[in-house]
N, C-alpha and C positions, 0 to 999 in steps of 0.2 A: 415735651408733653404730648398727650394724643388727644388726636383733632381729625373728625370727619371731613376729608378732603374732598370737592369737587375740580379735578381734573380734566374732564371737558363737558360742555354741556350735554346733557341726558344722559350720560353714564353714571350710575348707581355713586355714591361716595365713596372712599374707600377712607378705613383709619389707619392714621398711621403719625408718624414721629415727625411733630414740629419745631422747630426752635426760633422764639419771639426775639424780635428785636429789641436791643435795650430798652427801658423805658425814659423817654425822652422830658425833655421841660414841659408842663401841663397836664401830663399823660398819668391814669396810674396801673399796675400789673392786680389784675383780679383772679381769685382761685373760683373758679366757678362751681355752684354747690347743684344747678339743676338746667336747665333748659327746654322748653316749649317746643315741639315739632308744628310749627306754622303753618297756612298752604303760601304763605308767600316764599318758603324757602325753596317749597314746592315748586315756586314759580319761578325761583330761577335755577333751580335745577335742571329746569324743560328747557327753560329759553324762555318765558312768557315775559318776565321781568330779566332785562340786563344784566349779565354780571363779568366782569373780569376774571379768569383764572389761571391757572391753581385757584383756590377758592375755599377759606374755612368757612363754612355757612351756620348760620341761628343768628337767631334777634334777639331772642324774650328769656332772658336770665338773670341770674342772681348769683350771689357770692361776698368772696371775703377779700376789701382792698389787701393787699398781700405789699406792694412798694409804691411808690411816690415817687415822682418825679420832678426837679425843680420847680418851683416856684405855683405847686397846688397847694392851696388852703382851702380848709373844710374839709377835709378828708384826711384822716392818719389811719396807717398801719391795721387793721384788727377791725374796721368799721365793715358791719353789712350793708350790702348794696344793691338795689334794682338798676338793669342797664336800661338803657333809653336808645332806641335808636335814629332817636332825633336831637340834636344840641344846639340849644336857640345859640344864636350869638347876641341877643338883648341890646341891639343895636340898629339892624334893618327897619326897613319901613313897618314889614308887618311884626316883629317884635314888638315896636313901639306902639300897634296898633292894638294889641292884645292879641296876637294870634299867633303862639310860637312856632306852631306846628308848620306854619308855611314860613317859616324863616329861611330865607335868601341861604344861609349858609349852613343851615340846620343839617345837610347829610353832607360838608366838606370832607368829614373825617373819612368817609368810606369810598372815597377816591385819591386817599393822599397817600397812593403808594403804596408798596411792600411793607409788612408787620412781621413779617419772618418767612423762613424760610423750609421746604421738606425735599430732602435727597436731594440737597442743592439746585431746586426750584425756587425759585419767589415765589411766594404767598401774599395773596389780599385777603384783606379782611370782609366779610360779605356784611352788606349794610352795615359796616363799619364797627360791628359787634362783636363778631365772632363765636357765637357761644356753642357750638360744637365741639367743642373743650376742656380742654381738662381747667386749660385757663385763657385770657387774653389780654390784650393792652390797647385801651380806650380811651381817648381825654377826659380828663376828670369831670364836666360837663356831662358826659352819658353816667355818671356814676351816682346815681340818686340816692345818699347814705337812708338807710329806714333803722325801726327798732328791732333790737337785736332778738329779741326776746321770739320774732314773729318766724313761722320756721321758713324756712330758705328756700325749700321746694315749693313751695305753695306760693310766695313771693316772686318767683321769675315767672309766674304768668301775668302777674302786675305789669311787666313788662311792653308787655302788646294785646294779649288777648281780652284783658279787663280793661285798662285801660280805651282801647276802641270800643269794643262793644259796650260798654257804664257811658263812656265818655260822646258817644254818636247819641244817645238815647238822650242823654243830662246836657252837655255843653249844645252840641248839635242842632239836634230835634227840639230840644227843649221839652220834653213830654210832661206834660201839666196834672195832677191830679182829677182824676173821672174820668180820662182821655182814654181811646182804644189805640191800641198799637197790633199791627202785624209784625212778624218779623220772618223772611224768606230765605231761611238757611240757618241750621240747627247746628253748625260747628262750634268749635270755640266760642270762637267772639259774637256769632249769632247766640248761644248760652247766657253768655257776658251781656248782651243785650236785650237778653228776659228779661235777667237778674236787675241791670237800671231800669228796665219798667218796670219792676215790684219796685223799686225804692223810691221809683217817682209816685207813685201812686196813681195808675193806670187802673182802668175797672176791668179792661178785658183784654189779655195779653196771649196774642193767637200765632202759634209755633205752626212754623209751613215748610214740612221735608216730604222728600220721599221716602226714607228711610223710618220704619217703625222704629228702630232703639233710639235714634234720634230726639225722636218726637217725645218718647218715655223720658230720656233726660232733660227735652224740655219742662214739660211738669216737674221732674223734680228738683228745675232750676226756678219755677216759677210761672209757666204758662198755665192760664186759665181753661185756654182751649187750644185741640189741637185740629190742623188741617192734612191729611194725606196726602198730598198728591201724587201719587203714584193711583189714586182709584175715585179720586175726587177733583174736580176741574179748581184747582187754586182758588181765582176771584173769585169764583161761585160759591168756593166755598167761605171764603174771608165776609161775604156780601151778606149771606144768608146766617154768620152768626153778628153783623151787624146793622141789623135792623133794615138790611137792601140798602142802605149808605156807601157802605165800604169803611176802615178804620180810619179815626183822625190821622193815625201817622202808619205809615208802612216803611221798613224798615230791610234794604235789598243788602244778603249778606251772602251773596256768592259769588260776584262777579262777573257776572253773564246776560249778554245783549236781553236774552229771553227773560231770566226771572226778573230783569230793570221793568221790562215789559209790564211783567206779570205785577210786580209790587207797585207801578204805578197806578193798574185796575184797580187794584186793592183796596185804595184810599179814596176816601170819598170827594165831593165837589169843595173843593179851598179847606184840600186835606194837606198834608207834608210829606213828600218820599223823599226816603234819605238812601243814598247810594254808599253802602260803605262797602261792598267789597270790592277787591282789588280787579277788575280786566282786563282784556286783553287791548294792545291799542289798535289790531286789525279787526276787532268785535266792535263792531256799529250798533248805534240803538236808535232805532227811528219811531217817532209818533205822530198821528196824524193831524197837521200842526191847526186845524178848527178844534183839537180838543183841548190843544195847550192855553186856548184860549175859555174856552167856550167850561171848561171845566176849574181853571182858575185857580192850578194846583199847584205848588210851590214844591218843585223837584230840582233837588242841592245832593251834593257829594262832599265827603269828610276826609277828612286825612288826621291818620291815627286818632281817631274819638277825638277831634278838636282839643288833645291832649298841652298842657303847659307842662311838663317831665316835674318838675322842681315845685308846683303848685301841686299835679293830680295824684303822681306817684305815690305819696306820703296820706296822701287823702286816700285814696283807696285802701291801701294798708290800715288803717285805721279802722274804718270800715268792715274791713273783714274782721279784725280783732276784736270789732263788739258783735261779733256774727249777724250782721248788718247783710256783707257779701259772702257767701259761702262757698269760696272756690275749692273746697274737696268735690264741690257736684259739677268741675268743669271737667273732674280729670278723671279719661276714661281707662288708662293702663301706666303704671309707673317702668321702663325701659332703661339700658343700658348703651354705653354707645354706639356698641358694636350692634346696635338692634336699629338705628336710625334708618334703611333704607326701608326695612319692613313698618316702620312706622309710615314713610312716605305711602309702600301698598296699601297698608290699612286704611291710609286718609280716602285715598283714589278708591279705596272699595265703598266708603260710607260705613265701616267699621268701627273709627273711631272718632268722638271728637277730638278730643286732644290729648296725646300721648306725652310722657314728660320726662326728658333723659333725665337720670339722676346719680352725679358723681359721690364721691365721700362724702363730702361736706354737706349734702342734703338727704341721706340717707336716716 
């Protein structure tokens, strides 16, 4: 198969001829129909996020179970699929507690070793998905079967970017009906987290890039208001469309010491900021700690939209299929594989939100 290989870190991927490993007991072999270009792939592409390589990189896909492996049930031959790249093992402390997403063994798969092989290198599987692909082999657990009927490209952004961004607004924040939300980063999953503040019933849903197309896609993802910053001072501006408060919830989606900053001005006195994007762990975020008090704000970080794979997966898809969530408006260019590093430039220019490789199967 072919598969965007990362060979060392910060050098461009290159595609080229993989060959997977048998598929083993629990595992099943997926033809992949579409794939998500992330910034976390981003991030380990650079080095910001960890990865072993050789290295097939992508997370957020979809596809067709293609073979099975001993002793998986629930899953035959011909079933569509969203991947997950998290696999509760429904057994840890925080499984039982309700909280899959921090499962003790949830990301084992994407350290267990070699998946196959290119010009007689080893290959890992990156976040233990792989969807730079034509196809991969996952334990049946990341393979969330959905309705067939739902189309395939549009389903592997189910994957991560709906998922986090619906699932940090809904599970997370909990965002209440009348409630104001900001949200500080217009990509993907900042999109995905308009879109759960329309569903929550939000009165004022205030989109904060620097990027003008950005912010245009915010509105027609759903934001009520928009904020510049690139010629407008952020808080000042979040402040003055609520009422000099600041939003009940602000919503940080880019990953950086500054805009944590910035989205916890945002929020008003015993408001909620919620950290979902991914940073860096040499990026420090300091506050000045009489405010942490004195202001009485309840500032939390999410791992993937407090997502349950097997609960939310199937629910979003849903969703979208009574055009509830409308993720044609996440996707800002449909690409081929051989176009994935140019997708990485576009991300780094603020060009696109989310680009979407798309093989046969999702064409």
């Amino acid at each position: 198969m072919r598969a965007a290989l990362l060979r060392r870190v910060g050098d461009p991927l290159s595609v080229e001829e993989v060959v997977l490993s048998p598929v083993g007991p629990g595992a099943v072999r997926v033809r992949l129909a579409a794939s998500g270009v992330c910034h976390s792939d981003l991030s380990l592409q650079n080095g910001d996020i960890p990865q072993a390589v050789p290295a097939v990189l992508g997370h957020e896909g979809a596809g067709v179970v293609v073979e099975t492996g001993d002793g998986v049930s629930g899953l035959t031959v011909g079933d569509h699929v969203v991947l997950s790249w998290v696999v509760p093992c429904r057994r840890c402390f925080f499984c039982l507690a309700g909280r899959a997403e921090l499962c003790e063994h949830g990301i084992d798969h994407a350290f267990a070793g070699p998946y196959g092989t290119a010009a007689g290198d080893l290959v890992t599987c990156g976040l233990g998905t792989g969807t730079f692909a034509e196809e991969t082999v996952v334990p049946a657990g990341a393979a969330i079967r959905i309705d067939p009927a739902f189309p395939l490209d549009l389903a592997a952004l189910v994957g991560c970017a709906v998922v986090t961004g619906v699932g940090a607004v809904i599970n997370a924040a909990a965002v209440r009906p009348g409630e104001s939300v900001a949200v500080v980063g217009c990509g993907g999953v900042g999109l995905a987290a308009i879109q759960g503040a329309r569903l929550s019933g939000a009165s004022a849903i205030i989109a904060v890039d620097r990027v003008a197309a950005k912010l245009e896609m915010a509105q027609a993802n759903g934001a009520t208001h928009v904020v510049d910053a690139s010629s407008v001072e952020p808080i000042a501006g979040v402040r003055e469309l609520t009422s000099g408060r600041g939003a009940d919830h602000a919503l940080e989606v880019v990953g950086l010491s500054s805009t944590i900053v910035q989205a916890y001005g945002m929020a008003r006195r015993g408001g909620t900021v919620t950290v979902v994007g991914a940073g860096g762990f040499a990026d420090m975020v300091s506050f000045p700690a009489m405010n942490l008090m004195v202001d009485a704000k309840r500032l939390q970080g999410t791992v993937y939209g407090g997502t349950d794979p097997a609960r939310d997966i199937p629910r979003m898809i849903e969703l979208a299929s009574s055009g509830a969530l409308r993720l044609e408006h996440l996707v800002t260019r449909r690409i081929g594989l051989d176009d994935v590093n140019d997708a990485f430039r576009a991300m780094v220019a603020g060009e696109v939100a989310r680009s979407l490789i798309v093989f046969g199967e999702g064409s």
